[in-house]
N, CA, C and O atoms as a GROMACS GRO file, in nm:
protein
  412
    1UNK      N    1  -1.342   3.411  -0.978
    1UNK     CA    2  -1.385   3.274  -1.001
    1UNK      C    3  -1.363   3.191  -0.875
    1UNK      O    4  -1.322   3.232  -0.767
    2UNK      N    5  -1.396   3.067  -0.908
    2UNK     CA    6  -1.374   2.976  -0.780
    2UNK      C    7  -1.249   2.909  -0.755
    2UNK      O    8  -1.178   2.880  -0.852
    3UNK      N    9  -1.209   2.877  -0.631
    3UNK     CA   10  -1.114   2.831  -0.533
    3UNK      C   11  -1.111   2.723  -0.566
    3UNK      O   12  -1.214   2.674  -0.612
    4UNK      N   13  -1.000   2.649  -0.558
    4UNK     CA   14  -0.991   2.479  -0.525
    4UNK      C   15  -1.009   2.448  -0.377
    4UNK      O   16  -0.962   2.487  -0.271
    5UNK      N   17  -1.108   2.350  -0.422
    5UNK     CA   18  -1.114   2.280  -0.244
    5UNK      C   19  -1.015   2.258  -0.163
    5UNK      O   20  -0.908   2.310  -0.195
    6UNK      N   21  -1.022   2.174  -0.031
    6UNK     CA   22  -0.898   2.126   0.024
    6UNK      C   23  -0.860   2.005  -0.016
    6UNK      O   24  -0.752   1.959   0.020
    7UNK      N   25  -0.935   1.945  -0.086
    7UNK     CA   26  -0.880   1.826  -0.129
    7UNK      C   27  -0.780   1.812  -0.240
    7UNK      O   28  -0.689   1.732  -0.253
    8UNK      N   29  -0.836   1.950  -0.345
    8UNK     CA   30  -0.746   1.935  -0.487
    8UNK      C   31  -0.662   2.009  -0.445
    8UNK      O   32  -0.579   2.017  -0.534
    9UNK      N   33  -0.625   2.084  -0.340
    9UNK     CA   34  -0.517   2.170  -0.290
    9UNK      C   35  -0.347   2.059  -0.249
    9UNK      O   36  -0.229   2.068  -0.284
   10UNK      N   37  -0.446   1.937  -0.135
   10UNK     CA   38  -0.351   1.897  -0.108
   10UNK      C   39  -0.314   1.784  -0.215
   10UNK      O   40  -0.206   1.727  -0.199
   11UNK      N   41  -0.377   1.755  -0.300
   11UNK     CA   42  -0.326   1.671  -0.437
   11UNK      C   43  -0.259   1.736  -0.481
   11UNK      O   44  -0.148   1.684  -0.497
   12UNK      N   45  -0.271   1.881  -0.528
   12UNK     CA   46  -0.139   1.935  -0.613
   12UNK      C   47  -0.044   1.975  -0.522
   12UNK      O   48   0.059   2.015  -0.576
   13UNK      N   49  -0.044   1.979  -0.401
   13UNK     CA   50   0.102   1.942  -0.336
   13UNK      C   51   0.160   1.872  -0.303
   13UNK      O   52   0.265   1.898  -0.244
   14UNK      N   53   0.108   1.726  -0.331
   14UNK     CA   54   0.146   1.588  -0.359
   14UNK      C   55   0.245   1.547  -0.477
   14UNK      O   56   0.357   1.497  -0.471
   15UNK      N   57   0.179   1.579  -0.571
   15UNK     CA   58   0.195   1.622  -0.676
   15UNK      C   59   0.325   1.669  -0.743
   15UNK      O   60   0.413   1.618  -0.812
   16UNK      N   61   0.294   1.807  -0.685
   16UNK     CA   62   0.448   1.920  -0.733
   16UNK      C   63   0.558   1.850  -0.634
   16UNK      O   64   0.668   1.803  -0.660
   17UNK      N   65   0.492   1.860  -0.522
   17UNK     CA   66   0.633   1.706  -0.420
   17UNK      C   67   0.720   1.647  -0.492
   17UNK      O   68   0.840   1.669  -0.511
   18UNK      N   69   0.621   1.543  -0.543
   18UNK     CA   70   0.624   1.419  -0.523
   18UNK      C   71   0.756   1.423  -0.716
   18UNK      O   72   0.865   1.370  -0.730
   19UNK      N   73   0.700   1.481  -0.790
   19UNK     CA   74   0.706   1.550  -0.946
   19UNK      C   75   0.855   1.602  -0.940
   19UNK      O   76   0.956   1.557  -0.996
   20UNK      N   77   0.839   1.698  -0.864
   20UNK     CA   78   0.987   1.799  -0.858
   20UNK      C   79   1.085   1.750  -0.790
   20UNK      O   80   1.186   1.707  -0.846
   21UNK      N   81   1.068   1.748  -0.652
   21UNK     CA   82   1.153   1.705  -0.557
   21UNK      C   83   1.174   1.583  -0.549
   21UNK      O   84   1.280   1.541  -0.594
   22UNK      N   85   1.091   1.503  -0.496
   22UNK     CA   86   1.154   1.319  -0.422
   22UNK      C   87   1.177   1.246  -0.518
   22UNK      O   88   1.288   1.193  -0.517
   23UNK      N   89   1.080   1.211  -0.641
   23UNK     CA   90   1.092   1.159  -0.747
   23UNK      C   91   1.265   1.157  -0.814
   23UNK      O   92   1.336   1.058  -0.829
   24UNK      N   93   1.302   1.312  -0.846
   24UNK     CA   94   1.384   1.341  -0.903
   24UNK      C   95   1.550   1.282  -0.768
   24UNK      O   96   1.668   1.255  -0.794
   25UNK      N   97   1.488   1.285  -0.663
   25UNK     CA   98   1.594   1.330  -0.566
   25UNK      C   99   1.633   1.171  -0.534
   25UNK      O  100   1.752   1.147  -0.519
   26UNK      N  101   1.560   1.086  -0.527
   26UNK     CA  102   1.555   0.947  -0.566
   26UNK      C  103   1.651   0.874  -0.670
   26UNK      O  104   1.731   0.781  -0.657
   27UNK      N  105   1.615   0.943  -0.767
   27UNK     CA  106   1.697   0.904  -0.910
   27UNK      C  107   1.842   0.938  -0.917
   27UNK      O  108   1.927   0.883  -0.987
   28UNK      N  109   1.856   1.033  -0.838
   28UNK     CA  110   2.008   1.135  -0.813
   28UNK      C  111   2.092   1.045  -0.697
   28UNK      O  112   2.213   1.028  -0.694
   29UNK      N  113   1.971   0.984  -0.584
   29UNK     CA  114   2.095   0.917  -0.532
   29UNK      C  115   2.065   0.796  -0.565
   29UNK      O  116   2.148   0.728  -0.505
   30UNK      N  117   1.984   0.714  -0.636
   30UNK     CA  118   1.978   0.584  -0.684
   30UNK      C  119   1.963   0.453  -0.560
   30UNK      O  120   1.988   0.332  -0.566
   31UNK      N  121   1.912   0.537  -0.454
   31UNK     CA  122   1.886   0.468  -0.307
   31UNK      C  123   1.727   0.504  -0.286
   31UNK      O  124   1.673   0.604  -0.332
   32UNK      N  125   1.662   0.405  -0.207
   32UNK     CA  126   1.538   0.420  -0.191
   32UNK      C  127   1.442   0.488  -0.073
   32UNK      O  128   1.323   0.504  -0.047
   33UNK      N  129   1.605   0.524  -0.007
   33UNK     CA  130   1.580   0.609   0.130
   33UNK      C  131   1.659   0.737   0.100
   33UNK      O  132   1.744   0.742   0.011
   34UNK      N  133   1.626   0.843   0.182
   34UNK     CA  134   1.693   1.013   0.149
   34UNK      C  135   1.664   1.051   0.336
   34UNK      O  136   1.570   1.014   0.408
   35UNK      N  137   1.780   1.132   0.369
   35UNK     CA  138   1.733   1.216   0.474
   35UNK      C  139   1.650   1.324   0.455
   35UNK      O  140   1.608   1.359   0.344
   36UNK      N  141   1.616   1.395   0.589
   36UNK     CA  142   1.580   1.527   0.584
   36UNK      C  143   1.633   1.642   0.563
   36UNK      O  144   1.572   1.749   0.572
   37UNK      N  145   1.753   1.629   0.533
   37UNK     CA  146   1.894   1.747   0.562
   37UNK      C  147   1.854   1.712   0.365
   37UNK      O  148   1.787   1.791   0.299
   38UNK      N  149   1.921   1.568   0.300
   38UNK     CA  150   1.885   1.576   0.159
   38UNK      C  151   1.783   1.622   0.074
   38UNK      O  152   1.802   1.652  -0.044
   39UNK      N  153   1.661   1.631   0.140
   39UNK     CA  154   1.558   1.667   0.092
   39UNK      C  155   1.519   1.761   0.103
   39UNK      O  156   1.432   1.795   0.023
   40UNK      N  157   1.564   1.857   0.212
   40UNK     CA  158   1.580   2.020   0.236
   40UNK      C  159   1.608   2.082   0.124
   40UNK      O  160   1.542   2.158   0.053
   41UNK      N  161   1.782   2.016   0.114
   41UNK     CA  162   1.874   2.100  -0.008
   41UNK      C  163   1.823   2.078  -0.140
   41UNK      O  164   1.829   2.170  -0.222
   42UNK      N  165   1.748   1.908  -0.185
   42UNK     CA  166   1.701   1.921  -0.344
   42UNK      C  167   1.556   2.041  -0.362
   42UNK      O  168   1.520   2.113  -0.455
   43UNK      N  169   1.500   2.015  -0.219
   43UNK     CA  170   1.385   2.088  -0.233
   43UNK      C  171   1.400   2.249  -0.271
   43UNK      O  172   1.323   2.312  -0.344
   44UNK      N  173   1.561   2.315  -0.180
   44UNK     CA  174   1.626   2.412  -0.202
   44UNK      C  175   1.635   2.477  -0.328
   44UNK      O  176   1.594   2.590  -0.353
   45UNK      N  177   1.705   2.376  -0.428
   45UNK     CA  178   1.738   2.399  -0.559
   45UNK      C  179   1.605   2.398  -0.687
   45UNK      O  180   1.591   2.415  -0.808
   46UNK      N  181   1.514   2.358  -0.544
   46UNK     CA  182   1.392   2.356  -0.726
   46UNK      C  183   1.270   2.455  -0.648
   46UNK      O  184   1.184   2.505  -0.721
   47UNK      N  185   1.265   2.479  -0.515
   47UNK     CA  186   1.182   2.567  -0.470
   47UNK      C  187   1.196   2.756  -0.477
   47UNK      O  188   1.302   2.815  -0.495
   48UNK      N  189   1.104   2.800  -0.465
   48UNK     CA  190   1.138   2.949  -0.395
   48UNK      C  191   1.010   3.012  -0.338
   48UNK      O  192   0.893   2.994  -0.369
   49UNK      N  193   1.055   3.073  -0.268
   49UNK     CA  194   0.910   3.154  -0.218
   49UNK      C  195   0.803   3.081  -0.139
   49UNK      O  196   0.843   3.006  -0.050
   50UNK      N  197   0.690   3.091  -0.156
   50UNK     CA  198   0.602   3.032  -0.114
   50UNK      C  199   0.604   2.830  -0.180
   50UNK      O  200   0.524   2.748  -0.135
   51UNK      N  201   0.690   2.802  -0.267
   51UNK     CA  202   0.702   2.648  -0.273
   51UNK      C  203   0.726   2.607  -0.231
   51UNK      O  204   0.696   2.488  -0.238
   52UNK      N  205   0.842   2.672  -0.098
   52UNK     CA  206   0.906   2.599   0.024
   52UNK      C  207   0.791   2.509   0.081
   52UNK      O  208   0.762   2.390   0.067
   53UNK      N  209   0.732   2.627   0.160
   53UNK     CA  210   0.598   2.576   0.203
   53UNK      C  211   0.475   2.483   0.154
   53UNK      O  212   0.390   2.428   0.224
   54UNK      N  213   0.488   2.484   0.029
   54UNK     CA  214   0.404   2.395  -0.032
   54UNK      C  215   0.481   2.304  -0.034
   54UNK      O  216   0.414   2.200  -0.037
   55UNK      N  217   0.616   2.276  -0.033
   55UNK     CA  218   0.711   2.174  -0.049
   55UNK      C  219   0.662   2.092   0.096
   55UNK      O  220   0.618   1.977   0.096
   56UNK      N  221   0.676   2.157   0.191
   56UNK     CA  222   0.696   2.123   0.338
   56UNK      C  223   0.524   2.024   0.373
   56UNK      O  224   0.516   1.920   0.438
   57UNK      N  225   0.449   2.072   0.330
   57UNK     CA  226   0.295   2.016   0.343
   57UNK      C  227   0.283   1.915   0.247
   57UNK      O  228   0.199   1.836   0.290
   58UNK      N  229   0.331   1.873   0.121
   58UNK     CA  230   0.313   1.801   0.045
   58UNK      C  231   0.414   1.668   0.078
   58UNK      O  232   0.397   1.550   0.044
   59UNK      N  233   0.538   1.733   0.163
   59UNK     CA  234   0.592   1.600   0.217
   59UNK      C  235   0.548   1.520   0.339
   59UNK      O  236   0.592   1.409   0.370
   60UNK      N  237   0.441   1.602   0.416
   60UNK     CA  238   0.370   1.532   0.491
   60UNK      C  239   0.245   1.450   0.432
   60UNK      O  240   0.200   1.346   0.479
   61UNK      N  241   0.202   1.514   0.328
   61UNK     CA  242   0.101   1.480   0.309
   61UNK      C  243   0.111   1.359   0.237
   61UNK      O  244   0.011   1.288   0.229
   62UNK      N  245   0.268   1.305   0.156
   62UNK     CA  246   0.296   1.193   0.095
   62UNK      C  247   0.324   1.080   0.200
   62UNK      O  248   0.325   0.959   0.177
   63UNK      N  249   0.347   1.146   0.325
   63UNK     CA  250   0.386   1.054   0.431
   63UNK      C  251   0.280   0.990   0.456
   63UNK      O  252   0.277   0.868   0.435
   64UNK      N  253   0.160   1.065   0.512
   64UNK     CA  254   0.031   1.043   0.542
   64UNK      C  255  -0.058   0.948   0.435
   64UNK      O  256  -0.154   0.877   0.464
   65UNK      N  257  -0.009   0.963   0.330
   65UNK     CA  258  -0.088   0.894   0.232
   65UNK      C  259   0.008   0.739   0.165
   65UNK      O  260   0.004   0.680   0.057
   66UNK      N  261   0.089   0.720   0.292
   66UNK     CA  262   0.188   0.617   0.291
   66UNK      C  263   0.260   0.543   0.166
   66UNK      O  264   0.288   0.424   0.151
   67UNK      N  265   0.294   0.714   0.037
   67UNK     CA  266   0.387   0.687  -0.020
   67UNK      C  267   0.531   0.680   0.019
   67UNK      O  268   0.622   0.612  -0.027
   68UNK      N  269   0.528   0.769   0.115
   68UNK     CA  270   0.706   0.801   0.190
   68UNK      C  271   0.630   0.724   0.350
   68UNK      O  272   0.517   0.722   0.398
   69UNK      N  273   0.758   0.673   0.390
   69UNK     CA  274   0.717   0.586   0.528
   69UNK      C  275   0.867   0.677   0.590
   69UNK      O  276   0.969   0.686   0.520
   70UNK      N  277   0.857   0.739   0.729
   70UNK     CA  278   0.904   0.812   0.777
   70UNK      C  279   0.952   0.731   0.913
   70UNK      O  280   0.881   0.679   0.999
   71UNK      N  281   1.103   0.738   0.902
   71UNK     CA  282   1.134   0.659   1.027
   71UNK      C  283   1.255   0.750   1.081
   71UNK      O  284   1.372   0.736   1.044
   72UNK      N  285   1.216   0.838   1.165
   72UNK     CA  286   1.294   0.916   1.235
   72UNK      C  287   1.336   1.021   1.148
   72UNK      O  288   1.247   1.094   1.102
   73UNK      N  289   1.461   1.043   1.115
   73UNK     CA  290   1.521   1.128   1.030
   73UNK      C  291   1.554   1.129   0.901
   73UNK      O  292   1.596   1.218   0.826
   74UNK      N  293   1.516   0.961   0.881
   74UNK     CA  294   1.510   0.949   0.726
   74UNK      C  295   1.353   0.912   0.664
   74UNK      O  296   1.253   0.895   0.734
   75UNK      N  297   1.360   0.904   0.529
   75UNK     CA  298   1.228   0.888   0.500
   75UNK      C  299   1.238   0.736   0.375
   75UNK      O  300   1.355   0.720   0.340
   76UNK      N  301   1.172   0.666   0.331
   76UNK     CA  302   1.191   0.548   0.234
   76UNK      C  303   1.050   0.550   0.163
   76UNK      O  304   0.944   0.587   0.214
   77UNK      N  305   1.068   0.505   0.041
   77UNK     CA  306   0.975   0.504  -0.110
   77UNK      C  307   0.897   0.343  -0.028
   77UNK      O  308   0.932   0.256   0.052
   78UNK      N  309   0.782   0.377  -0.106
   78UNK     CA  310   0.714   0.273  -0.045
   78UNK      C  311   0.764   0.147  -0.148
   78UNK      O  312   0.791   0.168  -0.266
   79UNK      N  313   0.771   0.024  -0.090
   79UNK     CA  314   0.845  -0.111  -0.146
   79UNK      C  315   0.797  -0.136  -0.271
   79UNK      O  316   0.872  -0.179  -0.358
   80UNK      N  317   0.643  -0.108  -0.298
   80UNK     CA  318   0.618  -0.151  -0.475
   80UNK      C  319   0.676  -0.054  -0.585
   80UNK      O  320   0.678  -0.075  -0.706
   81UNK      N  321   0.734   0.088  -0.496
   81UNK     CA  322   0.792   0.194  -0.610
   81UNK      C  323   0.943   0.138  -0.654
   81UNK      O  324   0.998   0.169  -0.760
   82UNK      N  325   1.010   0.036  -0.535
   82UNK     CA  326   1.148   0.021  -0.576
   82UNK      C  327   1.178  -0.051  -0.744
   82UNK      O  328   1.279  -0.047  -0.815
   83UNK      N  329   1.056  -0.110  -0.765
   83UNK     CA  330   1.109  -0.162  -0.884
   83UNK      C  331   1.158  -0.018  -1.014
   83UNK      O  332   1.253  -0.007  -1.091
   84UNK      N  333   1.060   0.054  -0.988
   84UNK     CA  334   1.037   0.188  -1.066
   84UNK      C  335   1.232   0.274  -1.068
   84UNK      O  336   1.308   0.302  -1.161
   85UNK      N  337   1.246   0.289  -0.899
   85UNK     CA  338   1.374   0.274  -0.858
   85UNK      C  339   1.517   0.227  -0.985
   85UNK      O  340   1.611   0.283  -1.041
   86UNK      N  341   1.441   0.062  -0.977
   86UNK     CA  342   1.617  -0.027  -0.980
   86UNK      C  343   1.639   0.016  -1.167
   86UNK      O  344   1.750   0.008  -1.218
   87UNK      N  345   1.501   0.065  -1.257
   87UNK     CA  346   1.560   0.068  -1.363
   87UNK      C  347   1.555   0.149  -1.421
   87UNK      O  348   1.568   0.147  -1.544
   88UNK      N  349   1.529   0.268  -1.340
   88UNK     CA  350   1.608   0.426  -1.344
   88UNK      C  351   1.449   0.479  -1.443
   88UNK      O  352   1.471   0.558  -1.535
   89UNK      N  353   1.310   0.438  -1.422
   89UNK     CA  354   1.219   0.461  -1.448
   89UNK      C  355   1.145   0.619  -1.405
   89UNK      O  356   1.175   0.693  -1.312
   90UNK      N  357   1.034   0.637  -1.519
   90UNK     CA  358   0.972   0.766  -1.448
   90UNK      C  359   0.872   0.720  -1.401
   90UNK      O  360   0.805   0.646  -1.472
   91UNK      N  361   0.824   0.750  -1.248
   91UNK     CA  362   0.747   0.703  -1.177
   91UNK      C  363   0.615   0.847  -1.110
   91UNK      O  364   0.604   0.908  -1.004
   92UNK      N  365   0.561   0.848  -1.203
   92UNK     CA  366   0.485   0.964  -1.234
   92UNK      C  367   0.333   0.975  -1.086
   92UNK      O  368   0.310   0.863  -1.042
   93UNK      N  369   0.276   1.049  -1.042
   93UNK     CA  370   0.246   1.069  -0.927
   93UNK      C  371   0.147   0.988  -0.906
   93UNK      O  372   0.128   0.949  -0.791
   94UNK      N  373   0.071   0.950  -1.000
   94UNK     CA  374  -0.068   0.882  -1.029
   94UNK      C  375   0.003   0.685  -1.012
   94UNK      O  376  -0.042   0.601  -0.934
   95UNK      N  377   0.075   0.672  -1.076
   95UNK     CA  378   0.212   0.559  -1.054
   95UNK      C  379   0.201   0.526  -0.898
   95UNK      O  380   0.148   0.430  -0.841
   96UNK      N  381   0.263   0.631  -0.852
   96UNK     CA  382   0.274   0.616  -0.690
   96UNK      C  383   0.170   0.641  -0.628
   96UNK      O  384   0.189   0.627  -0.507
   97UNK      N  385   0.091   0.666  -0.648
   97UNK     CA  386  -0.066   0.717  -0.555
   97UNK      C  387  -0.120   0.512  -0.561
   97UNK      O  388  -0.180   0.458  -0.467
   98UNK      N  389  -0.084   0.444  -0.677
   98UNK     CA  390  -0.166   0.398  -0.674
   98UNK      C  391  -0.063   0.238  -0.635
   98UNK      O  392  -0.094   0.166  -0.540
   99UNK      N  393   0.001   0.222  -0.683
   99UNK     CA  394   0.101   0.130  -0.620
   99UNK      C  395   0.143   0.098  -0.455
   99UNK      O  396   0.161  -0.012  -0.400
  100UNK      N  397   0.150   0.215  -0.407
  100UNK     CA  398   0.157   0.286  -0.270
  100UNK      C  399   0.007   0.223  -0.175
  100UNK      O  400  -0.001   0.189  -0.057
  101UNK      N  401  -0.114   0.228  -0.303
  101UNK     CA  402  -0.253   0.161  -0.191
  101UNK      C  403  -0.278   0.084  -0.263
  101UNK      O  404  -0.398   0.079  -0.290
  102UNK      N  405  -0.183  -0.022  -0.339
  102UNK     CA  406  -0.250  -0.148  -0.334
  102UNK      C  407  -0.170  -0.257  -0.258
  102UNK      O  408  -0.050  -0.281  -0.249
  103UNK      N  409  -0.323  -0.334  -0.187
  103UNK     CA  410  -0.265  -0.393  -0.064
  103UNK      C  411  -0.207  -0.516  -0.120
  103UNK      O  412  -0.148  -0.596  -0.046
   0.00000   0.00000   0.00000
């Protein structure tokens, strides 16, 4: 049967990112910024195998799509997600896709 494009490829690694790892990794430290060393190890505990890698492309690709704003070695939730943040909310990917581009 057929392939997913590149487009629905890099959505569901946005996605499983954004779902598994940062979302959750967010809530754990209750801060709106995480390093790269932190986000290694949560990514650690929920990845294996080939998810690493899908882990690793989907955190660029949230960068790029200026949900995560990347300033050196740390990374920060874009400012309209903090409310989602302060009251320990689920902030589901479609949530942040779309909060994230409105200007």
């Amino acid at each position: 049967m057929g392939t997913k494009g590149k487009y629905a490829t890099a959505t569901e690694k946005r996605r499983f990112v954004w779902t598994r790892v940062i979302w959750p990794l967010i809530l754990e430290l209750g801060e709106n910024t995480f390093t790269l060393e932190q986000y290694q190890k949560k990514r650690d505990t929920v990845c294996t195998g080939k998810d690493v890698v899908m882990a690793s492309r989907g955190l660029a690709s949230l960068t790029q799509k200026r949900v995560l704003i990347k300033e050196g070695n740390m990374y920060s939730i874009h400012y309209r997600l903090i409310p989602y943040l302060r009251v320990n909310a689920e902030c589901d990917y479609a949530t942040a896709i779309h909060e994230s581009s409105v200007y």
